[in-house]
C-alpha positions in Angstrom: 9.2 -91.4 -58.0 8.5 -90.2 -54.4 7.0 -87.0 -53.7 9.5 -84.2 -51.3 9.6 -85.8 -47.7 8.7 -89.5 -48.1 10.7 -92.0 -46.8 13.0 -94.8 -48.3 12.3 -98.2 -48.2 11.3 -100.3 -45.5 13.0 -103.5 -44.9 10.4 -105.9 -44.1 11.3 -109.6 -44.3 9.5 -109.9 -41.0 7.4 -107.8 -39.9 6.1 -109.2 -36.3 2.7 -108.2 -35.4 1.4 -107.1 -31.6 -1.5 -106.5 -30.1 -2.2 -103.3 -29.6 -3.9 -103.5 -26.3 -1.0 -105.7 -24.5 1.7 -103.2 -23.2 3.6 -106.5 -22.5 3.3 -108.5 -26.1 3.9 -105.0 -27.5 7.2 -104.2 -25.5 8.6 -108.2 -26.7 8.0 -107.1 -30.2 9.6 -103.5 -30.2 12.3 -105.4 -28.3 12.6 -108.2 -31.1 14.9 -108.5 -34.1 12.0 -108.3 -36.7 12.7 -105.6 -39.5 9.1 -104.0 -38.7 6.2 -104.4 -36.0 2.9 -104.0 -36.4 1.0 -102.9 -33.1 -2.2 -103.7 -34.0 -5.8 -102.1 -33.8 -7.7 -104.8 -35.5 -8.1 -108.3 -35.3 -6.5 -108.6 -32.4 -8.5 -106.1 -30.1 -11.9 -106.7 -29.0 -14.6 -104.2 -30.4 -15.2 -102.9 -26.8 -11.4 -102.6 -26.2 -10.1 -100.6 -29.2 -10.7 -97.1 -27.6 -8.1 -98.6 -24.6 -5.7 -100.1 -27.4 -5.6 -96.7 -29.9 -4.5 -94.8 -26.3 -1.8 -96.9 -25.2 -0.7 -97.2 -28.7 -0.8 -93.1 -29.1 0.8 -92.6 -25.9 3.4 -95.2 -26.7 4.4 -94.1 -30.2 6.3 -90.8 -28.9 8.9 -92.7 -27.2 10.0 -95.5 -29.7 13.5 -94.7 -31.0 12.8 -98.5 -32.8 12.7 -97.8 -36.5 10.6 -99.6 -38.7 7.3 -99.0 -36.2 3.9 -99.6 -37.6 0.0 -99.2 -36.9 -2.4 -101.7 -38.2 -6.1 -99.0 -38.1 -9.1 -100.3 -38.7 -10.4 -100.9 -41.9 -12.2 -98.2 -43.6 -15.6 -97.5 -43.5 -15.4 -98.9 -39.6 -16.3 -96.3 -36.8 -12.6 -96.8 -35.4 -11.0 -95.8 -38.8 -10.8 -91.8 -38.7 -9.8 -92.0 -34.8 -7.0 -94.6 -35.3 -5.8 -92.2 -37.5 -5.9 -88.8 -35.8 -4.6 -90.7 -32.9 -0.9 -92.6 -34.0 -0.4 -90.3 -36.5 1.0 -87.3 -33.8 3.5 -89.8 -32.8 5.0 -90.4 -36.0 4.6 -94.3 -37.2 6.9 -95.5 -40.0 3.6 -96.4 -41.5 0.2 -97.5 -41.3 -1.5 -100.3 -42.5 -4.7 -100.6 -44.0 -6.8 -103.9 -44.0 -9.2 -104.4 -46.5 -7.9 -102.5 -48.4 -10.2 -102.9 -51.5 -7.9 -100.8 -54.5 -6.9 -97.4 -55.2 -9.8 -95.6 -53.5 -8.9 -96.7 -50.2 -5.5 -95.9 -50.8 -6.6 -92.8 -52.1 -8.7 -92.0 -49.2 -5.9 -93.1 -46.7 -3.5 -90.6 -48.5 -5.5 -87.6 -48.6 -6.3 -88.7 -44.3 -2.5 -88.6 -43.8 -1.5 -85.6 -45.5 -4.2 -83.5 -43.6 -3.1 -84.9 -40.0 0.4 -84.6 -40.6 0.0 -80.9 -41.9 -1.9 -80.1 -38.2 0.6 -82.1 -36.5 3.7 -80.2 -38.0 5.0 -83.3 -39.7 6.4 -83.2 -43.6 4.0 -84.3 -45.9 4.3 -87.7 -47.2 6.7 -89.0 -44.5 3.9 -91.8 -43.0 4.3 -94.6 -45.3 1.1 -97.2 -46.0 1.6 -100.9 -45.9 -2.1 -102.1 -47.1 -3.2 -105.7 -46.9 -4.8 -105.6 -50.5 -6.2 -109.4 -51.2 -8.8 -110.0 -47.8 -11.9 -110.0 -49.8 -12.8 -111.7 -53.4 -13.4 -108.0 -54.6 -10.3 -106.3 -53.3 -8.8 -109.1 -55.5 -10.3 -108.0 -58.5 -9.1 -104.6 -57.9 -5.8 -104.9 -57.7 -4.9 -103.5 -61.1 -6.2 -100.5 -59.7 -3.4 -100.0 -56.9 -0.4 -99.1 -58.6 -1.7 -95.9 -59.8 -2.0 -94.8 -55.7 0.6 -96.1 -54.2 2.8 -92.3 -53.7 3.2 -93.8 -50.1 2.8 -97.7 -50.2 6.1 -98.7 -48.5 5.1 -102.9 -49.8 1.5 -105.2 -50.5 0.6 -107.4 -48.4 -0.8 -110.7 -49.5 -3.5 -111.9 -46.7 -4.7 -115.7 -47.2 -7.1 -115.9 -44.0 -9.3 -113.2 -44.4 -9.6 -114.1 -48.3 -10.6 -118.3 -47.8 -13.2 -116.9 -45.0 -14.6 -114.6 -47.8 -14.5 -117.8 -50.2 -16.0 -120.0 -48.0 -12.6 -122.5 -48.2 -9.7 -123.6 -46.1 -6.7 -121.3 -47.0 -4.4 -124.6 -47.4 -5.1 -128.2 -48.3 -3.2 -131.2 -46.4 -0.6 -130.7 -48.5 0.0 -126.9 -47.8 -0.5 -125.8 -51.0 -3.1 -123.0 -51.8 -6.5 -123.5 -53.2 -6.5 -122.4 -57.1 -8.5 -118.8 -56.2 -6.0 -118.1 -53.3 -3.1 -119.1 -55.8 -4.3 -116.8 -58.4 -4.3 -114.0 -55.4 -1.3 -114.6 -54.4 0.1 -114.3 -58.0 -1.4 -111.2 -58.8 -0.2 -109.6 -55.7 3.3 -110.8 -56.7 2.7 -109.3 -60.8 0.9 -106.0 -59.2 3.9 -104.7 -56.7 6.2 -105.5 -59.4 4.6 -103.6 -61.3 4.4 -100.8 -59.2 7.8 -101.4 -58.5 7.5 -102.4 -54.9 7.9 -105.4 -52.4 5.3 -108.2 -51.8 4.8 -109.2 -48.3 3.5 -113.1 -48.0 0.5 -114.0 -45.5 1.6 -115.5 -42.2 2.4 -119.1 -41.5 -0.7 -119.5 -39.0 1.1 -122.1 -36.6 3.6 -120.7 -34.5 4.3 -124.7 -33.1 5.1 -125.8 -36.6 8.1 -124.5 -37.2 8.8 -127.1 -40.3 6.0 -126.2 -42.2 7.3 -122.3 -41.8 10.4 -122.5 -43.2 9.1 -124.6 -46.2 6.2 -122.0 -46.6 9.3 -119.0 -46.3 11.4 -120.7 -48.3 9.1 -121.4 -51.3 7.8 -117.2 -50.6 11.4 -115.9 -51.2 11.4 -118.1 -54.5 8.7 -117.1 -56.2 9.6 -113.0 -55.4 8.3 -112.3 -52.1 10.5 -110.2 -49.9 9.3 -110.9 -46.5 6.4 -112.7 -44.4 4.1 -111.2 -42.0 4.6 -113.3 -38.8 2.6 -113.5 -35.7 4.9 -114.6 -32.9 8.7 -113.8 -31.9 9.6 -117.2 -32.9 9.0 -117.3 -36.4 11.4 -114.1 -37.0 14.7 -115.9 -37.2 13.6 -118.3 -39.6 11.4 -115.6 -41.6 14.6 -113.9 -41.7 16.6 -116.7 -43.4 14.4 -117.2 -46.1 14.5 -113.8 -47.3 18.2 -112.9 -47.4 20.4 -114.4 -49.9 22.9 -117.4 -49.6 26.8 -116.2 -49.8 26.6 -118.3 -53.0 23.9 -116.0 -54.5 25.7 -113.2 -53.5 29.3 -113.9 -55.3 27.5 -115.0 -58.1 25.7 -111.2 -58.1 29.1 -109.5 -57.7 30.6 -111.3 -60.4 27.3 -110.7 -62.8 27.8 -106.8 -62.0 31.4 -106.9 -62.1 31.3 -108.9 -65.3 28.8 -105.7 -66.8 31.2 -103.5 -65.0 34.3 -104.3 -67.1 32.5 -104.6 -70.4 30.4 -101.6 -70.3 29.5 -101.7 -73.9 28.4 -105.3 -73.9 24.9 -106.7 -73.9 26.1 -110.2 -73.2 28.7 -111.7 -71.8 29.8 -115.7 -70.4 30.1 -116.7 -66.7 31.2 -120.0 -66.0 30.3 -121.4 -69.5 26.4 -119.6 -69.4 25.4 -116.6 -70.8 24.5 -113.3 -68.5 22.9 -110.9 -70.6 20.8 -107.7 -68.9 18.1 -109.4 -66.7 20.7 -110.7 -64.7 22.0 -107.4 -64.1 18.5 -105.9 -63.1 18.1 -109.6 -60.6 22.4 -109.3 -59.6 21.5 -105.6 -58.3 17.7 -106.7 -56.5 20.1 -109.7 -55.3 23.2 -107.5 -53.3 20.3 -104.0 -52.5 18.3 -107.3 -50.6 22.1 -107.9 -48.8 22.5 -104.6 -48.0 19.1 -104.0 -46.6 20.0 -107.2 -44.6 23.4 -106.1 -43.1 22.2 -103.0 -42.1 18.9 -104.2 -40.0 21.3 -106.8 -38.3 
């Protein structure tokens, strides 16, 4: 359950990272159709550029009518961490996201940063959501139990690949573009924790933004296994990031039928659509099926 004055749910199929210290990149993003951008503080700015970055992305966060808006700070424990901080939050970001995140005390932490800069900004408690990436090191991986039990603002988890082979010491892919076993058991987990928690999995981005082909079979094989979105990292991969994650018209009738089915036999625990037999799980995955539609027709 939310706390008084936290936002709903983020739609986040594809939320479209920018760097933070290109007014020009940034703009092409805000101007995009991606569910979410990330203006970034991190990876993508230079350690002697970040002071430059966090002002143009303070001074630039007042005006953005685009919903959906988010800052990427700086890890913490970084010098940049507490300023990137006491610098977007004034101008109101959807949400913020954490990288290395390493479990619930950074999440911890991160809440307890937020709810003391939007008190002295004037701004509800609770209403900046988080969005951390939770599986960049071998030990945030291990601590991922941990992050259900703090996630009062987490808006989704993001699974990161890249940061997490570097830490291994191993290619995040093989040839094949499947995932090396420690990377598959991340991934996994992150899928079991945020269902747990009761909240979307975001998948790492598709690292090639000339290999369109390898995307959509990445996206495609995301949205099966639970995922509700990919991170991407260039403009072009949002359309196709997009189609992966919303449901076929097929899956959708067959949805409405499943809850219409439950809705005319109210009492029953089973019933039989087209010779098979729908009993309450397909209710609970017929209602994710047609809130993911929804969430869909609204952000186009």
């Amino acid at each position: 359950m939310r706390a008084p004055g936290e936002a709903g749910p983020m739609r986040l199929r594809s939320p479209l990272f920018a760097p933070g210290d290109s007014e020009k990149k940034a703009a092409k993003a805000l101007a995009s159709a991606a569910d979410a951008v990330i203006l970034d503080l991190e990876d993508s700015v230079a350690p002697g550029g970040k002071d430059a970055a966090r002002a143009m992305v303070a001074a630039m966060l007042p005006g953005l009518a685009r919903p959906g808006v988010v800052v990427r700070v700086n890890p913490r424990g970084t010098p940049f961490y507490l300023f990137d901080l006491a610098a977007v939050v004034p101008g109101r970001p959807a949400a913020v996201m954490l990288p290395k995140c390493a479990g619930a005390a950074d999440l911890l932490a991160l809440d307890h940063h937020l709810e003391a800069l939007e008190a002295a900004a004037g701004i509800e408690p609770g209403s900046i959501g988080v969005l951390p990436i939770i599986t960049e090191t071998a030990a945030s991986v291990l601590a991922l139990g941990t992050c259900p039990q703090a996630a009062r603002r987490v808006r989704g988890f993001c699974f990161g690949a890249e940061d997490l082979s570097a830490d291994l010491g191993i290619d995040p892919r093989r040839a094949d573009g499947s995932y090396p076993p420690p990377v598959a058991l991340a991934r996994a987990a992150v899928l079991l924790m945020a269902a747990a928690a009761g909240l979307p999995a975001i998948d790492t981005p598709w690292p090639d933004p000339r290999d369109p082909a390898g995307l959509a079979r990445e996206a495609g094989e995301a949205a099966a296994d639970g995922f509700a979105g990919k991170l991407c990292i260039h403009p072009d991969q949002i359309a196709p990031v997009n189609a992966a994650f919303s449901p076929s018209p097929e899956r959708i009738a067959w949805a409405r039928r499943v809850r219409a089915g439950f809705a005319a036999n109210p009492g029953a625990g089973v019933f039989a659509l087209d010779g098979k037999m729908i009993d309450r799980p397909h209710l609970k995955l017929a209602e994710r099926i047609l809130a993911t539609d929804a969430g869909a027709s609204a952000a186009t």
